[in-house]
Structure formats: structure tokens, C-alpha cells
N, C-alpha and C positions, 0 to 999 in steps of 0.2 A: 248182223247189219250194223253199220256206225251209222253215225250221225255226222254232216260237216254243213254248217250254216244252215242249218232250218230244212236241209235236203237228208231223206235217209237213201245209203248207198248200199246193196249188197256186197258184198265178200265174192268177188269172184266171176263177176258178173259181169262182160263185155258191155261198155255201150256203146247202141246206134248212132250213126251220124247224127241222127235228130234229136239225141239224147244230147251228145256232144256240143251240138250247136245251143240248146237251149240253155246249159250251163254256162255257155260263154259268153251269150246274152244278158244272162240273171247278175254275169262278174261286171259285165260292162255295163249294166244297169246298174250296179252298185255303188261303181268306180262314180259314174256321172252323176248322182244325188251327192254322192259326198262333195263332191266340185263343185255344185247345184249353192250344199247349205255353204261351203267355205267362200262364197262368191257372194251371196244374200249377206253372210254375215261382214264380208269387208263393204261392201257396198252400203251398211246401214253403220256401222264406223267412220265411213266417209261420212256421212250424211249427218252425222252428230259433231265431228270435229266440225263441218262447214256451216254449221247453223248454232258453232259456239263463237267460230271467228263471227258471224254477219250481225252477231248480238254485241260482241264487243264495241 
């Protein structure tokens, strides 16, 4: 068995549609937190540049 992301995969082992769909879930789960924190962290950069102009 290997290992890929936190999931262990048999050798050789067909999976089910529901197998399939859940992985492509967990990818696009993953894909959207990463957009989530790259989004929180420009949006809190913004927020520091515009409360360094409003102090100037």
C-alpha cells in the first residue's frame, strides 16, 4: 500500500465511483482552503496598508 496525502491507496485496487468522487471532493476541498487562506491573507494586507494611509 502507498500513502498519497493523508489517504492510504492499495496496489492494484479498482476504485468505486464513490471512491472516485470522494477524492475529488477532498482535491477540491483542498484547492478551496488554499484560495480561502491566499484571500484572508491579501484582504488583511489590504487592511494594514489602508489604516497606514488613514494615519498618515
Amino acid at each position: 500500500m502507498s500513502e498519497k496525502r493523508g489517504q492510504t491507496i492499495s496496489q492494484g485496487k479498482t476504485m468505486t465511483a464513490d471512491q472516485q468522487r470522494i477524492q475529488e471532493l477532498e482535491a477540491r476541498l483542498r484547492k478551496v482552503e488554499r484560495e480561502k487562506d491566499i484571500l484572508k491573507k491579501a484582504s488583511s494586507l489590504l487592511m494594514s496598508e489602508f489604516l497606514n494611509t488613514c494615519r498618515e
